[in-house]
VMD Tcl script that builds the backbone (N, CA, C; Angstrom):
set m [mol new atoms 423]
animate dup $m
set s [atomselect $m all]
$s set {name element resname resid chain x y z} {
  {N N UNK 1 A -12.674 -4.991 25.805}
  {CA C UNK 1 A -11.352 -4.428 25.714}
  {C C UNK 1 A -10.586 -5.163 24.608}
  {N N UNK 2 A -9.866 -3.963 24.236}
  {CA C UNK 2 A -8.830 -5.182 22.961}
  {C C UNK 2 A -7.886 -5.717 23.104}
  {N N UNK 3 A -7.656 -6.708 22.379}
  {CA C UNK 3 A -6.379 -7.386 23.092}
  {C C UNK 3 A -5.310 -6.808 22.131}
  {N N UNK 4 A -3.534 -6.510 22.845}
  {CA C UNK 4 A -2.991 -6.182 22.578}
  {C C UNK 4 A -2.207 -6.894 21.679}
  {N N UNK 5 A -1.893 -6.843 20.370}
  {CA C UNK 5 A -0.676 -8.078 19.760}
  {C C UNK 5 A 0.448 -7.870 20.347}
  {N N UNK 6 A 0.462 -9.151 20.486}
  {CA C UNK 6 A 2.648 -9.132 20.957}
  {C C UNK 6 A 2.983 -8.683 19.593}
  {N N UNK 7 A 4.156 -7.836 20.115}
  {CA C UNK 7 A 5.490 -7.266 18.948}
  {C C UNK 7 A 5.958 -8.148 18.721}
  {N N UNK 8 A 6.572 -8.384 17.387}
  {CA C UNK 8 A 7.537 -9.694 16.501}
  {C C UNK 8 A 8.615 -9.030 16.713}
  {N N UNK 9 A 9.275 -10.129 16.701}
  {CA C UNK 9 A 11.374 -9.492 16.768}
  {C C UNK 9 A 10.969 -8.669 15.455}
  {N N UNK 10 A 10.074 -8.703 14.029}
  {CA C UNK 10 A 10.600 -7.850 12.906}
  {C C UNK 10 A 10.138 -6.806 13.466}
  {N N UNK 11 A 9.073 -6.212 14.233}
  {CA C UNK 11 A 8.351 -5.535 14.803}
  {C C UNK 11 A 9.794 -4.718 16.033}
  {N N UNK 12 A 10.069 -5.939 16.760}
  {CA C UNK 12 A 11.202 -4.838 17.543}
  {C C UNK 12 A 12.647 -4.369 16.615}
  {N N UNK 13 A 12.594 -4.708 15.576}
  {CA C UNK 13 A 13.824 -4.942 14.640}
  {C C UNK 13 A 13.573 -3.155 13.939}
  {N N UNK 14 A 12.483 -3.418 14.035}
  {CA C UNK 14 A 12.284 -1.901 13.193}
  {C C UNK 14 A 12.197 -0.641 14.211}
  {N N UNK 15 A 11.817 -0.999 15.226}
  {CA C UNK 15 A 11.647 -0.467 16.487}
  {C C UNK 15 A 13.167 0.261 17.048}
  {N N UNK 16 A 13.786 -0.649 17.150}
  {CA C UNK 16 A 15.138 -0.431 17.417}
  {C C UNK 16 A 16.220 0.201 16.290}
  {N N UNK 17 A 15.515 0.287 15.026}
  {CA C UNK 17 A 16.432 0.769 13.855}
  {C C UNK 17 A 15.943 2.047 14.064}
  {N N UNK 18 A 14.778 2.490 14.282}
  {CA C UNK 18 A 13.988 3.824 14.359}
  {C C UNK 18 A 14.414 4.525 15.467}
  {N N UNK 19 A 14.891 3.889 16.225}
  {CA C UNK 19 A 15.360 4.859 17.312}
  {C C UNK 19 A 17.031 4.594 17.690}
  {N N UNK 20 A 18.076 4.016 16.646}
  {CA C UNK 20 A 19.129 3.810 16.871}
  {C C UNK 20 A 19.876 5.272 16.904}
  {N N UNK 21 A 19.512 6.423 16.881}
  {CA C UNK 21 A 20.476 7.241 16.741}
  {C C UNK 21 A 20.069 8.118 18.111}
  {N N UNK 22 A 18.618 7.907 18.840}
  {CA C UNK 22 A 18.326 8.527 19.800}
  {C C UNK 22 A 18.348 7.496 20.752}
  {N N UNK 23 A 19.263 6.290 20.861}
  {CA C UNK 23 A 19.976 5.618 22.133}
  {C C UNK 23 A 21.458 5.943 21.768}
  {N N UNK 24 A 22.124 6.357 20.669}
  {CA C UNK 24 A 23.189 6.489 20.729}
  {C C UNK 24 A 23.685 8.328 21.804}
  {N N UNK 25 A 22.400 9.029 21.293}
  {CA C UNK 25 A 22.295 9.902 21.876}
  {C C UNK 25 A 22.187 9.926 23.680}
  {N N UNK 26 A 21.308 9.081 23.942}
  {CA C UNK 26 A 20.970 8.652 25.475}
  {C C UNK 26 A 22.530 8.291 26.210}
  {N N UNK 27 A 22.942 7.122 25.498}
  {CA C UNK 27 A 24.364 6.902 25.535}
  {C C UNK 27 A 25.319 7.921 26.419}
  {N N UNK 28 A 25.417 8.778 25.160}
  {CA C UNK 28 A 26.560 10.007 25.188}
  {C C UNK 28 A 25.991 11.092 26.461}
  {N N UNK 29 A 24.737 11.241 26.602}
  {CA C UNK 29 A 24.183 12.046 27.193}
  {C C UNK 29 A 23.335 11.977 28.729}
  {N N UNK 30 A 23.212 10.831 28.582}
  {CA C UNK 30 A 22.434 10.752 29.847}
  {C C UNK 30 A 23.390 10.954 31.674}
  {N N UNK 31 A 22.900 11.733 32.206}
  {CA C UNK 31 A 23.219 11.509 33.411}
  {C C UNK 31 A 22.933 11.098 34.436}
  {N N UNK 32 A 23.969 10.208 34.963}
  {CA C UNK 32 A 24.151 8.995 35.626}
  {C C UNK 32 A 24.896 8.868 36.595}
  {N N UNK 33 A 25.884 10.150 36.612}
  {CA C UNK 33 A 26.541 10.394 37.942}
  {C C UNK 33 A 27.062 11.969 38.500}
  {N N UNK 34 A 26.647 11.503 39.767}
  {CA C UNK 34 A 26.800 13.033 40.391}
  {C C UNK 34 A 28.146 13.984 39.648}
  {N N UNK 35 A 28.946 13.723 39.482}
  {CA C UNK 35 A 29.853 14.133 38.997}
  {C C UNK 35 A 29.799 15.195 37.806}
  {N N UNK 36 A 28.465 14.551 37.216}
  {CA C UNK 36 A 28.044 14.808 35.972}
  {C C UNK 36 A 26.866 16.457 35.995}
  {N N UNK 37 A 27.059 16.753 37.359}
  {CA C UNK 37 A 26.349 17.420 37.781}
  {C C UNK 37 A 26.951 18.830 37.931}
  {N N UNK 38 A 26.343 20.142 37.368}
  {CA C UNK 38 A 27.485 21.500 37.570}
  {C C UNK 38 A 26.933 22.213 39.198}
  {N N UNK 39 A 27.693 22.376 39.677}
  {CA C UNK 39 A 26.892 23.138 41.172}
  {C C UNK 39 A 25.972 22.032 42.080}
  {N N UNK 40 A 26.890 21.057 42.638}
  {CA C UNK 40 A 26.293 19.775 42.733}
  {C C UNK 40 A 26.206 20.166 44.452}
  {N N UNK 41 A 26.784 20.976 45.224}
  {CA C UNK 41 A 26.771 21.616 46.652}
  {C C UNK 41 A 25.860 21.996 46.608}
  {N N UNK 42 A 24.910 22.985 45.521}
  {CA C UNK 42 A 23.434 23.256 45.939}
  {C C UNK 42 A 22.611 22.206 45.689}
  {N N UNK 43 A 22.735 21.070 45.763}
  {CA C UNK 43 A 21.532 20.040 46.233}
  {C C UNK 43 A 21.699 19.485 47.174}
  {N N UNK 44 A 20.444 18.868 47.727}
  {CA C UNK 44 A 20.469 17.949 48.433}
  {C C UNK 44 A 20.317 16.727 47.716}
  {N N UNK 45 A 21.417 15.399 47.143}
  {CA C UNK 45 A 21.115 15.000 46.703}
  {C C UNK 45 A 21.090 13.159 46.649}
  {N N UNK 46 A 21.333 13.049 48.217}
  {CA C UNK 46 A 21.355 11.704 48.777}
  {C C UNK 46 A 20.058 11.169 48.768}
  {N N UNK 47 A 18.787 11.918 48.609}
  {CA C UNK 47 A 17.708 11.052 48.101}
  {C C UNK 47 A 17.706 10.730 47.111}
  {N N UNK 48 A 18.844 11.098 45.719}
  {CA C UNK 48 A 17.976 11.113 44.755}
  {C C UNK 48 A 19.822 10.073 44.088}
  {N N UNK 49 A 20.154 9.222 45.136}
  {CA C UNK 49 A 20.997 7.962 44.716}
  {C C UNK 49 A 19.962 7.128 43.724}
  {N N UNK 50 A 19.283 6.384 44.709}
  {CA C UNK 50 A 18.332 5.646 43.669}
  {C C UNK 50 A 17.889 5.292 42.602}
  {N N UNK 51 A 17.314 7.254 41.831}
  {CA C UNK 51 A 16.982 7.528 40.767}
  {C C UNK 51 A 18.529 7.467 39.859}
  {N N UNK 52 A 19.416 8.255 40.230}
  {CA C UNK 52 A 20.978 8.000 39.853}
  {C C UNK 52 A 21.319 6.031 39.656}
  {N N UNK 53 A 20.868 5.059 40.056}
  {CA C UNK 53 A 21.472 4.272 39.872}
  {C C UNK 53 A 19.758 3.464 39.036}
  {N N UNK 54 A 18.994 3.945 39.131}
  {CA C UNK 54 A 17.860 3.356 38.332}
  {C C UNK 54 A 18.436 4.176 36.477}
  {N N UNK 55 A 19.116 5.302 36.277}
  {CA C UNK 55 A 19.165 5.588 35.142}
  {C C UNK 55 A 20.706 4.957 34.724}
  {N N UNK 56 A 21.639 4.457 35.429}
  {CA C UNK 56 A 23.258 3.904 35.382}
  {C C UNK 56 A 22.711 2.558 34.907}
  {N N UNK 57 A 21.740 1.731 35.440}
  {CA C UNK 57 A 20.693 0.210 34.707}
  {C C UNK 57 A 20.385 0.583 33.605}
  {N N UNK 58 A 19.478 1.671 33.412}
  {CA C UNK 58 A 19.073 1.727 32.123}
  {C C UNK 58 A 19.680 1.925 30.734}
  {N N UNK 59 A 20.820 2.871 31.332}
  {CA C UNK 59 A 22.122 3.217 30.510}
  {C C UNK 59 A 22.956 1.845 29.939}
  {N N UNK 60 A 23.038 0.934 31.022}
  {CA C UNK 60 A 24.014 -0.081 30.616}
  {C C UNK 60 A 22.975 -0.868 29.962}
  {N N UNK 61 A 22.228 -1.060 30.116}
  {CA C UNK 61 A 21.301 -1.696 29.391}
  {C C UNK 61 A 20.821 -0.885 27.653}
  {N N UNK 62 A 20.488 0.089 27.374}
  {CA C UNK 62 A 20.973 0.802 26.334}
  {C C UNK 62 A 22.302 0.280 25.916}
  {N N UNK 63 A 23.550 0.343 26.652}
  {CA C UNK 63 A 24.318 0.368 25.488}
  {C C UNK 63 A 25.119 -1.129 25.143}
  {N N UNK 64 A 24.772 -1.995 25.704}
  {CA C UNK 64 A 24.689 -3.571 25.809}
  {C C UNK 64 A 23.624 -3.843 24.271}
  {N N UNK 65 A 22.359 -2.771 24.044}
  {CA C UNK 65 A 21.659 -3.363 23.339}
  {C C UNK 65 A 21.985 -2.351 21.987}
  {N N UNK 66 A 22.906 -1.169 22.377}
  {CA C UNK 66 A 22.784 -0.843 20.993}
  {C C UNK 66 A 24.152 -1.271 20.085}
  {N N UNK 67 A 25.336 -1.873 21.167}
  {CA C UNK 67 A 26.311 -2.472 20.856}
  {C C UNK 67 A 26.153 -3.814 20.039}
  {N N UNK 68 A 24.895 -4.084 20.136}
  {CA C UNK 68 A 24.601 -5.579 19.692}
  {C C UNK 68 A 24.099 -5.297 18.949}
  {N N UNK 69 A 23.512 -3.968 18.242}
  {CA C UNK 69 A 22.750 -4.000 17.284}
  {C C UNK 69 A 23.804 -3.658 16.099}
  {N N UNK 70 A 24.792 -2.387 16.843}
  {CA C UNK 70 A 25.739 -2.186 15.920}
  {C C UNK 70 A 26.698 -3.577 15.390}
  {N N UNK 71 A 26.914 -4.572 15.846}
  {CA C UNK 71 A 27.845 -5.767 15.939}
  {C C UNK 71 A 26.958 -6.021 14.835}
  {N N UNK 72 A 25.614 -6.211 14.942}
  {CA C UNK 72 A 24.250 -7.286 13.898}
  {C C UNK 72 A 24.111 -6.432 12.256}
  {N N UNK 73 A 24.373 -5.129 12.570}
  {CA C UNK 73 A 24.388 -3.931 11.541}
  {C C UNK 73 A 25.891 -4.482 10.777}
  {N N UNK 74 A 26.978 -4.589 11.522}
  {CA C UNK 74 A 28.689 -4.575 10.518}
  {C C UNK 74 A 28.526 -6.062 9.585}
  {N N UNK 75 A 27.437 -7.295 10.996}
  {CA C UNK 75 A 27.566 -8.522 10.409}
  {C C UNK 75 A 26.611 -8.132 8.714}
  {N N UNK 76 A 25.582 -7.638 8.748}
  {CA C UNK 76 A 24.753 -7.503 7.684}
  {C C UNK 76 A 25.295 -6.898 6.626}
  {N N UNK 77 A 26.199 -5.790 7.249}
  {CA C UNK 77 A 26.995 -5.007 5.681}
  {C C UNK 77 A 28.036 -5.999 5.186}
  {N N UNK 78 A 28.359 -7.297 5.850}
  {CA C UNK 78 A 29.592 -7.586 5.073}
  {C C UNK 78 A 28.965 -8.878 4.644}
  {N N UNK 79 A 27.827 -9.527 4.984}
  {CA C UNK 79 A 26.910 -10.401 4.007}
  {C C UNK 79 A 26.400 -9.923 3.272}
  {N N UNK 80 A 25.711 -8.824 2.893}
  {CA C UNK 80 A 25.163 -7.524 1.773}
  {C C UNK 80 A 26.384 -7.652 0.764}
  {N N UNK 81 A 27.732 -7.195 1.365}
  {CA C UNK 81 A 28.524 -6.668 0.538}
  {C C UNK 81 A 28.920 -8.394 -0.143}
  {N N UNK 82 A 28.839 -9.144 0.126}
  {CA C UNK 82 A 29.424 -10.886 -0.495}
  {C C UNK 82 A 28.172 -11.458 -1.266}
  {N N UNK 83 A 27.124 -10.832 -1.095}
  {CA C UNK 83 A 26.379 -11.612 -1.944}
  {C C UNK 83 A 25.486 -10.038 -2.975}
  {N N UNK 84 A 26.840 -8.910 -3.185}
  {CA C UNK 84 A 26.585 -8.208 -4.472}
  {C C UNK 84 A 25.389 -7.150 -3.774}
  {N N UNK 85 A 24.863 -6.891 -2.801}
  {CA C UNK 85 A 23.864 -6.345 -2.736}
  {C C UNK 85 A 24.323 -4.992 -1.465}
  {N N UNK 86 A 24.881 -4.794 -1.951}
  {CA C UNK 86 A 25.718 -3.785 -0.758}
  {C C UNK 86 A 24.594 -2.229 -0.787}
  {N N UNK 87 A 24.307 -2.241 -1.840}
  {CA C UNK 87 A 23.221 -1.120 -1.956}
  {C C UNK 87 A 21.726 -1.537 -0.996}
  {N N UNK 88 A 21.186 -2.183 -1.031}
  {CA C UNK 88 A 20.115 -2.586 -0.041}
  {C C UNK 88 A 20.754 -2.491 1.624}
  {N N UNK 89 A 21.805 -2.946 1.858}
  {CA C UNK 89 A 22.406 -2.388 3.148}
  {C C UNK 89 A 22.437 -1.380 3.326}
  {N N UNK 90 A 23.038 -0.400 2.189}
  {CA C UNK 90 A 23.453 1.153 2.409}
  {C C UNK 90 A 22.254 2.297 2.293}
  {N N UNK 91 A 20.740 1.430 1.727}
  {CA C UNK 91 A 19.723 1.702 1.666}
  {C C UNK 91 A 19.249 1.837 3.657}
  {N N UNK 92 A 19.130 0.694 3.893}
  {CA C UNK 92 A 18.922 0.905 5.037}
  {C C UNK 92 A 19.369 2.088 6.241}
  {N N UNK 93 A 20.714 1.654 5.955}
  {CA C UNK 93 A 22.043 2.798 6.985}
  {C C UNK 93 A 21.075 4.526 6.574}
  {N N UNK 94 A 21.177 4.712 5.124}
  {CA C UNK 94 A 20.486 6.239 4.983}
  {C C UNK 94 A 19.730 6.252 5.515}
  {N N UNK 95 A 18.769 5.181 5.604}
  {CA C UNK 95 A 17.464 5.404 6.281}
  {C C UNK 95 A 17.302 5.899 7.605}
  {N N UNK 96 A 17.793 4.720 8.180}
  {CA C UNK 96 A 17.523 4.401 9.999}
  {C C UNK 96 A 18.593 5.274 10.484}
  {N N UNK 97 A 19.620 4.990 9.849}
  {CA C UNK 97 A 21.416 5.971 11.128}
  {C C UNK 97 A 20.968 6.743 10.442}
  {N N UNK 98 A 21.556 7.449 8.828}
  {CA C UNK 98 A 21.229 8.553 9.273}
  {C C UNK 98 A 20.564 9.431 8.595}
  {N N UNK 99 A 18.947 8.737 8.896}
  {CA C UNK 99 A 17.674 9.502 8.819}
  {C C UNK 99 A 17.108 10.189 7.222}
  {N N UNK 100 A 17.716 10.085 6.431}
  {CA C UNK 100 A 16.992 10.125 4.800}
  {C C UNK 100 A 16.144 9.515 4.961}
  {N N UNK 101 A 15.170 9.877 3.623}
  {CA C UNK 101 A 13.886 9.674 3.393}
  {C C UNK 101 A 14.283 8.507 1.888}
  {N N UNK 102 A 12.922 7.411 1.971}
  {CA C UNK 102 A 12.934 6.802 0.660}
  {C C UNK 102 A 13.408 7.597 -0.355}
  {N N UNK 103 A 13.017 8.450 -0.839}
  {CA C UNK 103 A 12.281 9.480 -2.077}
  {C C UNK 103 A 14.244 10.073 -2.455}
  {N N UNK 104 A 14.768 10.144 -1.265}
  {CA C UNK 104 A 16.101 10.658 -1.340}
  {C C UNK 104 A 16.911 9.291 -2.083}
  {N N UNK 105 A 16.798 8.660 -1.590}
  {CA C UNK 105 A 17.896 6.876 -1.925}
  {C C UNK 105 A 16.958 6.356 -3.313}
  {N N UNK 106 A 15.519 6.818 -3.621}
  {CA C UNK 106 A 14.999 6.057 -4.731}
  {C C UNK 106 A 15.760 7.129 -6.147}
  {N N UNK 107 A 15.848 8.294 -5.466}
  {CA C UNK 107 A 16.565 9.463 -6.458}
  {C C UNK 107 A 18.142 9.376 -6.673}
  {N N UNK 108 A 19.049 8.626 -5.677}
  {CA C UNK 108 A 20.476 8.628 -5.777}
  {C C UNK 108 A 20.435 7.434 -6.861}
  {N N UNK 109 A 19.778 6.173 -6.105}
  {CA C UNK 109 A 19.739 5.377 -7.520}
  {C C UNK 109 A 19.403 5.082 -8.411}
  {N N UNK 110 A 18.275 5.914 -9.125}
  {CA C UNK 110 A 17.852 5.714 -10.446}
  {C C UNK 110 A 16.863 4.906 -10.481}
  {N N UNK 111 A 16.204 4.585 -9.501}
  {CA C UNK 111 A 15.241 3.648 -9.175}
  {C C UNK 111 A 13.670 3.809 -8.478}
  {N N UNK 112 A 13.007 2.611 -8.640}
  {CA C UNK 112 A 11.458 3.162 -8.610}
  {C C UNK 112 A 10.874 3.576 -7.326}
  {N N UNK 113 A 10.327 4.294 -6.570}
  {CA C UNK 113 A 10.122 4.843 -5.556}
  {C C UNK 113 A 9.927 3.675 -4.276}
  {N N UNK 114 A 9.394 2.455 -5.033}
  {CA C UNK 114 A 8.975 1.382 -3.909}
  {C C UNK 114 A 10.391 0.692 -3.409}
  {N N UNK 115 A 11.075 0.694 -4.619}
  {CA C UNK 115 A 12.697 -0.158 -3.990}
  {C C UNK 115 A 13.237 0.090 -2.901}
  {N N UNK 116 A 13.331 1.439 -2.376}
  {CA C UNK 116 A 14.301 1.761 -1.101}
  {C C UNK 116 A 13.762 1.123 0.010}
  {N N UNK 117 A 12.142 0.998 0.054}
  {CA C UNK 117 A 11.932 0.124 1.241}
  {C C UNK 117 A 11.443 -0.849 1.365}
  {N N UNK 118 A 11.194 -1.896 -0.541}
  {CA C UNK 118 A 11.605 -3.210 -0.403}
  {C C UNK 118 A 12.993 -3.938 0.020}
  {N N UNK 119 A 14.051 -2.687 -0.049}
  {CA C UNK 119 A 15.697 -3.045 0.020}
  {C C UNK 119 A 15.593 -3.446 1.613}
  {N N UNK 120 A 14.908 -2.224 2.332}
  {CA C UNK 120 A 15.260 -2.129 3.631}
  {C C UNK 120 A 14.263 -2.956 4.427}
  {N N UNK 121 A 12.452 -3.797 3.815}
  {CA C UNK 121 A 12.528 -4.577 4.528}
  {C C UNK 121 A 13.591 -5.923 4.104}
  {N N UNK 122 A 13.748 -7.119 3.517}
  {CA C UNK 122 A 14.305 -7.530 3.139}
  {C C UNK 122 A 15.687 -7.191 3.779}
  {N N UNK 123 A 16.152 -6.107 4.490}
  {CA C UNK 123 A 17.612 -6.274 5.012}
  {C C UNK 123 A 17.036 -6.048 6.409}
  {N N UNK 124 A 16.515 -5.914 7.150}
  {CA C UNK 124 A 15.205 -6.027 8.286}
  {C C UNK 124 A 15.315 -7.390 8.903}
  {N N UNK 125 A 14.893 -7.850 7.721}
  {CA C UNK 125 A 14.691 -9.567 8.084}
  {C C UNK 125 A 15.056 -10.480 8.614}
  {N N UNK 126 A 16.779 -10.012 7.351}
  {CA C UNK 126 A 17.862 -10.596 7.870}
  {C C UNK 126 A 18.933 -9.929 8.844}
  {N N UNK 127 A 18.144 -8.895 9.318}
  {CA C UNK 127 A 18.797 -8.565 10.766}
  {C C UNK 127 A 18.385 -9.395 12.168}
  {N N UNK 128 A 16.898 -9.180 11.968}
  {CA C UNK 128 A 16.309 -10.121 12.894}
  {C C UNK 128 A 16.592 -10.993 13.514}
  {N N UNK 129 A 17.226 -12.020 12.350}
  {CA C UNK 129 A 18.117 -12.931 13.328}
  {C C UNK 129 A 19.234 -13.216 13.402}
  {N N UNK 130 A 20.278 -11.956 13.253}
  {CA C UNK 130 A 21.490 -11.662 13.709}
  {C C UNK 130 A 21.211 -11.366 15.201}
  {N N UNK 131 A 19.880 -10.310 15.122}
  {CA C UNK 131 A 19.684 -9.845 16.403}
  {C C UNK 131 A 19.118 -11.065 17.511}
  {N N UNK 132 A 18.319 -11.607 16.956}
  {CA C UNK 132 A 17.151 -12.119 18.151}
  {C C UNK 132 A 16.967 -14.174 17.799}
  {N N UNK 133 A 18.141 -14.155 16.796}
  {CA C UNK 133 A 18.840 -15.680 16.488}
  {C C UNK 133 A 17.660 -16.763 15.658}
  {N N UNK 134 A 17.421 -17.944 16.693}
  {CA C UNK 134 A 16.407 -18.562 16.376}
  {C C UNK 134 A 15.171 -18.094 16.296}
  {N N UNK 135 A 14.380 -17.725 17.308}
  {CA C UNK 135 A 13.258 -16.667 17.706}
  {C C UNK 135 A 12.584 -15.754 16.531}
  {N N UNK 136 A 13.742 -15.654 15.857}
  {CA C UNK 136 A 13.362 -14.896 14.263}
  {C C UNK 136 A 12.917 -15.735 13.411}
  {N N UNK 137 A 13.542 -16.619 13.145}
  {CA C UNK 137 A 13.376 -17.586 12.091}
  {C C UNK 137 A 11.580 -18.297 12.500}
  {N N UNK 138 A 11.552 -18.774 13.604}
  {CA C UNK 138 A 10.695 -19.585 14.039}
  {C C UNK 138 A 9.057 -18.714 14.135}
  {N N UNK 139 A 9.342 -17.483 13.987}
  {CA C UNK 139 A 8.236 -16.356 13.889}
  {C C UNK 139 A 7.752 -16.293 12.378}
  {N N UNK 140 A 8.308 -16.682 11.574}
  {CA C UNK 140 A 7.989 -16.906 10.216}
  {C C UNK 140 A 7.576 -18.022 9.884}
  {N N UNK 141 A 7.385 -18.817 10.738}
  {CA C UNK 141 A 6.092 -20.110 9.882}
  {C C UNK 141 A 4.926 -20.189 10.940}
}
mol reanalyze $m
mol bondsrecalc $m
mol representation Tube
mol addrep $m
């Protein structure tokens, strides 16, 4: 049998950029309370508390983690933007939020097809350990 590699924070870093717009979605959308329910008299639905408070965990937990990502995302655009490189940030944002392709951002800037996602690992990196602190750093040696 094979053994599985553990995921690296850059590994969950990308993980979590790839799916930042479908927890923002979960967020807004998920239901979590009866209330939330249209024609809630035709169920029976006191068995199904449980499942209702197993998805209200998961929810707060979603948005605990995408709040922290957004907090790690504003910290990165305004170190991007102080050390001149505000385009490798804004490289990223098209990417991951909202969903452009390299080929689109290598064409806005005049630039060679590989840049948009040398920009975006390189701003990856230094998300990592906005996000996941020491733990990041210490995964690199």
């Amino acid at each position: 049998m094979k053994e599985e590699k553990e995921q690296t924070v850059i590994d969950k870093t990308y993980l979590y950029l790839e799916n930042y717009r479908e927890m923002e979605r979960y967020i807004n959308d998920a239901v979590s309370e009866v209330s939330q329910i249209p024609d809630i008299d035709k169920y029976n639905i006191s068995a199904e508390k449980a499942f209702l408070q197993s998805i209200k965990e998961c929810k707060a937990e979603t948005i605990i983690l995408f709040y922290h990502l957004k907090k790690a995302l504003a910290s990165l655009k305004e170190d991007a933007e102080a050390a001149g490189e505000l385009y490798k940030y804004e490289a990223l944002e098209e990417i991951y939020i909202k969903g452009r392709t390299y080929e689109d951002i290598a064409k806005e800037n005049n630039c060679g097809k590989n840049s948009p996602k040398r920009w975006c690992k390189n701003m990856v990196q230094k998300l990592s350990v906005k996000l996941f602190g020491a733990r990041a750093i210490i995964e690199k040696f």
